[in-house]
Each structure stands twice: as structure tokens, then as C-alpha cells.
N, C-alpha and C positions, 0 to 999 in steps of 0.2 A: 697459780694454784691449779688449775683444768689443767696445764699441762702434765704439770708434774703427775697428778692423778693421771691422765691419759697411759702417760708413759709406765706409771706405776700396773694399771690395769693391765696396759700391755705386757709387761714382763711377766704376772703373775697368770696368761691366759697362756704364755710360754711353756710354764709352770706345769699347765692343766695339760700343755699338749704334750709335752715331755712323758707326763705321768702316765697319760694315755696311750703312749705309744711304747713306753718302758711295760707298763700293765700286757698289753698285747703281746710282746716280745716272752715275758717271763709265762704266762699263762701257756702259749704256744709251744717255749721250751719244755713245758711240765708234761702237756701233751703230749708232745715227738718224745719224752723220756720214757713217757708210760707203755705206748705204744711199742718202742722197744724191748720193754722188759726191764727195762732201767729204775733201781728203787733211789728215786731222786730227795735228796735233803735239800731243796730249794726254798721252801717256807713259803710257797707261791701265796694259800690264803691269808698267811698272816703280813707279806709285803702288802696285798692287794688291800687288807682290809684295814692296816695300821698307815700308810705311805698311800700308796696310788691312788685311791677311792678317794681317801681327803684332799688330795689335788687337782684332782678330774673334777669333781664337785665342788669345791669351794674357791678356788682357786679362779674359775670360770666366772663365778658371777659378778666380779666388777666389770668383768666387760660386757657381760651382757646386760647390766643395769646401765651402762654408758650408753651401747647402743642401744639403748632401748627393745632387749631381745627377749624384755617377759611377755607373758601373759598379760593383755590386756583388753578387760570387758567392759564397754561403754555403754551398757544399755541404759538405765535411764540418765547417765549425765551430758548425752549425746543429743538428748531433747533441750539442756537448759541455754540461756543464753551466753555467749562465750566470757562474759563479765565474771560469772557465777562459776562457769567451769575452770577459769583461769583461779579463782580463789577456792576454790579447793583443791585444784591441784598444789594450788602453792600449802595449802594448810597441811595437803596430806606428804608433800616434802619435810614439810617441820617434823612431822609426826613418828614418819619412816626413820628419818635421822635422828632424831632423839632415841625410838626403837633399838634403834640397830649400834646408835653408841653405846648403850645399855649392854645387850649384845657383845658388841666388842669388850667392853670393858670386862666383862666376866668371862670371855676367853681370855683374853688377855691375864685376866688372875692366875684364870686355870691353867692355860703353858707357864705362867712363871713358876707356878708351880709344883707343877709335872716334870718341868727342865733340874728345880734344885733339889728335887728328888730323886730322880735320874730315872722317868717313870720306865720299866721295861716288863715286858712280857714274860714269862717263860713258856717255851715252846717245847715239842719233842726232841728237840735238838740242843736246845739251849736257854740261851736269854738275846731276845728281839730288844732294842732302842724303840721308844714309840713315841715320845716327846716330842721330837722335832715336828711330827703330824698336826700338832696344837698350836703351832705357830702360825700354820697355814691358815686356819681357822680365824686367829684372831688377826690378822692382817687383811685377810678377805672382807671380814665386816667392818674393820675400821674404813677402809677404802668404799665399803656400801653405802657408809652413814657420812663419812665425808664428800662423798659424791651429792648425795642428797642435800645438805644442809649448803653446799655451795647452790647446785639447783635453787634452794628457798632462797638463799642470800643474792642468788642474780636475778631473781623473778623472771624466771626463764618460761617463753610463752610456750605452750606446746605447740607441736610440728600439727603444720596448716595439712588437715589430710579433708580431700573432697569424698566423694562416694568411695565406696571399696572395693577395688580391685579384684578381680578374681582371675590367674593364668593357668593354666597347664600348661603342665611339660607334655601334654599331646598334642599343642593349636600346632599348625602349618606339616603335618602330618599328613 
């Protein structure tokens, strides 16, 4: 099951970087069009805000709750004994997964939804597809909350960290 999830995060961090790097491209070309004098029908903020933003951001977080790449503030449970922080990390695994299945499950309504409506935009130009966008969403937190709840079901210790680190990109300068 970790793998599969692994592999899953991975493709959907794919996902994020695609979007990210399609987002930069179109923005760019909107730019160089305007600059020219060019009155361009590209639909730049409605790509960005319907497609690319929901990929760049949602798309991203399974991998970064894999790698452990949130935010994370220990101030008083850095004092407790590791018995005590070992059980509530695992409670706040339950917690998070139950959350974020929740979560999933009512995206998930909402693009079934949106898909058998055929949710779309009208634009100055026309009619934008926006649907597909809510897919992204609800696959993103299914993979958050299945991440988690494997986490609670493996009693997985956290990563042994000693004191904290501090580097710059200026030492041997």
C-alpha cells in the first residue's frame, strides 16, 4: 500500500510540476503578446485560476505530507517524554485521516458532480471546461488521508531528530 501511495504522490507532484511550468509558459506568452500590441484570446486568468493553480497546490501535497515537508512546530511536545509524543502523534494520524477522508469525500461528491453537469465557465470568448479541476482536489486529499491513516495503522515512530540544525548557503564563503 506505501508503495502504491508513493508512486501515486509521485505522479500527482508530476502533475503540480507540469502545471507549474504550463502556468509559466502561458502567463509569459500573454506577456510577450501584450508587449507586442497583440490583443490575445488566450484565457490566461481563467486557465490559471480554473487548471494550473488547482494543480500547483493541491496536486503538491501528497508529496509533501510523504516527505514530511509541512510545517512543523514542537514547542511544548518537545519537552514530553517520547512515550507520550509517540501517542499523540499516532492519535493526531487518526485524527488528520478521518479529517481529510471527510474532506475527500465531499470533493469527491462535488467533481461527481460538477463532471455530470458539465460544470463550465463563460468567458469573454466563450465557454471554459472547469470540471476536470475538481478531480485534482479530490484525489489529492484522498491520498492525504490515506497516507495518514496508513501512518496510524503502521505505528510509525517519528524520525529520531537530535538538536536543530542550522546551515547557510554562506558557511565556507
Amino acid at each position: 500500500m506505501a508503495r502504491i501511495l508513493t508512486v501515486l504522490d509521485r505522479a500527482l507532484l508530476a502533475v503540480a510540476i507540469a502545471g507549474l511550468v504550463l502556468m509559466l509558459g502561458h502567463v509569459t506568452l500573454e506577456v510577450v503578446l501584450r508587449l507586442l500590441g497583440v490583443v490575445s484570446q488566450l484565457q490566461t486568468i481563467t486557465f490559471v485560476s480554473a487548471w494550473y493553480m488547482v494543480a500547483v497546490v493541491f496536486c503538491a501535497l501528497p508529496y509533501a505530507e510523504k516527505s514530511e515537508g509541512h510545517i512543523s512546530v514542537d514547542l511544548f511536545t518537545s519537552m514530553l517524554p517520547d512515550h507520550i509524543r509517540h501517542a499523540i502523534r499516532r492519535i493526531s494520524f487518526a485524527v488528520i485521516a478521518i479529517c481529510l477522508g471527510l474532506v475527500a469525500w465531499l470533493s469527491f461528491e462535488e467533481a461527481w458532480d460538477k463532471t455530470l453537469r458539465g460544470e463550465i465557465w463563460e468567458t469573454s470568448t466563450g465557454y471554459f471546461l472547469v470540471w476536470p479541476g475538481r478531480w485534482a482536489v479530490a484525489l489529492a486529499f484522498t491520498l492525504l488521508a490515506l497516507r495518514n491513516a496508513l501512518r496510524f495503522l503502521q505505528n510509525e515512530k517519528p524520525p529520531q531528530k537530535s538538536s536543530p540544525t542550522y546551515t547557510s548557503s554562506m558557511e565556507g564563503i
